[in-house]
C-alpha positions as CSV (number, residue, x, y, z in Angstrom):
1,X,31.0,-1.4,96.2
2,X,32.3,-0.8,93.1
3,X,36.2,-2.1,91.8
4,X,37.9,-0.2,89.0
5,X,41.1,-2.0,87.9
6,X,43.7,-0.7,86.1
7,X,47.2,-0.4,85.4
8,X,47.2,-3.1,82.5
9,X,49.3,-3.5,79.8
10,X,52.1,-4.9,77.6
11,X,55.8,-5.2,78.9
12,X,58.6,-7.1,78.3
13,X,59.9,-10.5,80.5
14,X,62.0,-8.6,83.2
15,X,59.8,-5.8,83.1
16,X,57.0,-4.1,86.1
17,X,53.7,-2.9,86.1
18,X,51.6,-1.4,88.8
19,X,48.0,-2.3,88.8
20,X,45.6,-0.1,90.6
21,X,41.8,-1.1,91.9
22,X,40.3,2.0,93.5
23,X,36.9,1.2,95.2
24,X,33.4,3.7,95.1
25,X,33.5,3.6,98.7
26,X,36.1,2.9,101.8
27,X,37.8,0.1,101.8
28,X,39.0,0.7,105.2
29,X,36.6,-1.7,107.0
30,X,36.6,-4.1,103.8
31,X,37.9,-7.1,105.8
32,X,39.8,-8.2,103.0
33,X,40.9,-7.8,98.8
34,X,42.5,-9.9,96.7
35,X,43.9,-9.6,93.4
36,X,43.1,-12.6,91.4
37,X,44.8,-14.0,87.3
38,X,43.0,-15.5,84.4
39,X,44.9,-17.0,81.8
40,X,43.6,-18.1,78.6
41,X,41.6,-21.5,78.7
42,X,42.8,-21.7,82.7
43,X,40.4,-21.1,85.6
44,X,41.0,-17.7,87.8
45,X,43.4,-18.4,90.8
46,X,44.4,-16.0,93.6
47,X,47.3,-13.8,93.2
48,X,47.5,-11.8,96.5
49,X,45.4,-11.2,99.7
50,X,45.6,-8.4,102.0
51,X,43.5,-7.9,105.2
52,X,41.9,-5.6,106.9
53,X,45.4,-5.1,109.3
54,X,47.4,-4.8,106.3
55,X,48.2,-9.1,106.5
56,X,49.7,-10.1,103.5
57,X,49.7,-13.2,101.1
58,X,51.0,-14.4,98.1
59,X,50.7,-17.5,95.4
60,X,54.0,-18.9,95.8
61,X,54.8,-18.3,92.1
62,X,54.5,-14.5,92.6
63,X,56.3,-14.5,96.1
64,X,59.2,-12.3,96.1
65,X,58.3,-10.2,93.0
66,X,54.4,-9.5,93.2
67,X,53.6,-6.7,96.3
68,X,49.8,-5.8,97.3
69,X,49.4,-3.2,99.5
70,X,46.5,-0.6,99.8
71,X,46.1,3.2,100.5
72,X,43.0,3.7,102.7
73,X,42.8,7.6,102.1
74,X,42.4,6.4,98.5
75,X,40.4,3.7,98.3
76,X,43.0,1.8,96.4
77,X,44.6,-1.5,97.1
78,X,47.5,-1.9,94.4
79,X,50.1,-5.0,93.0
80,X,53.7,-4.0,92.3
81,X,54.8,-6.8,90.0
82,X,58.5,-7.1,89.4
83,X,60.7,-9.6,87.3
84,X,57.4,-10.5,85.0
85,X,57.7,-13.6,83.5
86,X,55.5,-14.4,80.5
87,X,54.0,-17.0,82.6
88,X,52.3,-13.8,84.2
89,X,50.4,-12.8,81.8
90,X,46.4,-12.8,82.0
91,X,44.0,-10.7,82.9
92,X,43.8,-9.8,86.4
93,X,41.2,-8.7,88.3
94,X,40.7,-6.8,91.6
95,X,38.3,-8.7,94.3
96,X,36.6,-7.3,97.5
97,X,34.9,-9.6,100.4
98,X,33.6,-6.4,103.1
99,X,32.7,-9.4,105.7
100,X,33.8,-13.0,106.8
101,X,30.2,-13.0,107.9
102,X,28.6,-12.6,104.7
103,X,29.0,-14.4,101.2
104,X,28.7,-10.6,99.5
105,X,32.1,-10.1,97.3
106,X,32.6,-7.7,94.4
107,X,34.6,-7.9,91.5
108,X,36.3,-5.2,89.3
109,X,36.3,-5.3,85.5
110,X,39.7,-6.9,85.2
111,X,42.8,-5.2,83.4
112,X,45.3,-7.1,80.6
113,X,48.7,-8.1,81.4
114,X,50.8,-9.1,78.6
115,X,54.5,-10.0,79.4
116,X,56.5,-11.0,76.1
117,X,59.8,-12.9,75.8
């Protein structure tokens, strides 16, 4: 499986972005995909989890502004983010684990998201 984030980019505090991560194959039986932030000099933490069933989970920080949700027919899983703070910026990248059964996960390239004050 291949991950192919995007969506990126600058905006101001207030602002919203929609990040996209559209997979080579279906993501239908992909048990579950996560978006995941890097901040400079910090380590990568998870963002926002969505199963297989369309279960949903968020980092408290994001809760409330942040939406994942995917589009099976498209391969797609995306993040709505609302209300950006410039604590939100980093680069975030897209994040696939097919089984609970296996250690196998994929990665997408990551995509920049800059929120200025």
């Amino acid at each position: 499986v291949q991950l192919q984030a995007s969506g990126g980019g600058l905006v101001q505090a207030g602002g919203s972005l929609r990040l996209s991560c559209t997979a080579s194959g279906s993501i239908a039986s992909i048990n579950h995909m996560r978006w995941y932030r890097q901040a400079p000099g910090k380590q990568r933490d998870i963002v926002a989890t969505i199963t297989s069933r369309g279960g949903t989970d968020y980092v408290d920080s994001v809760k409330g502004r942040f939406t994942i949700s995917r589009d099976n027919a498209k391969n797609t899983v995306y993040l709505q983010m609302n209300s950006l703070t410039p604590e939100d910026t980093a680069v975030y990248y897209c994040y696939a684990r097919p089984s609970i059964y296996s250690a196998q996960v994929y990665w997408g390239q990551g995509t920049q998201v800059t929120v200025s004050s």
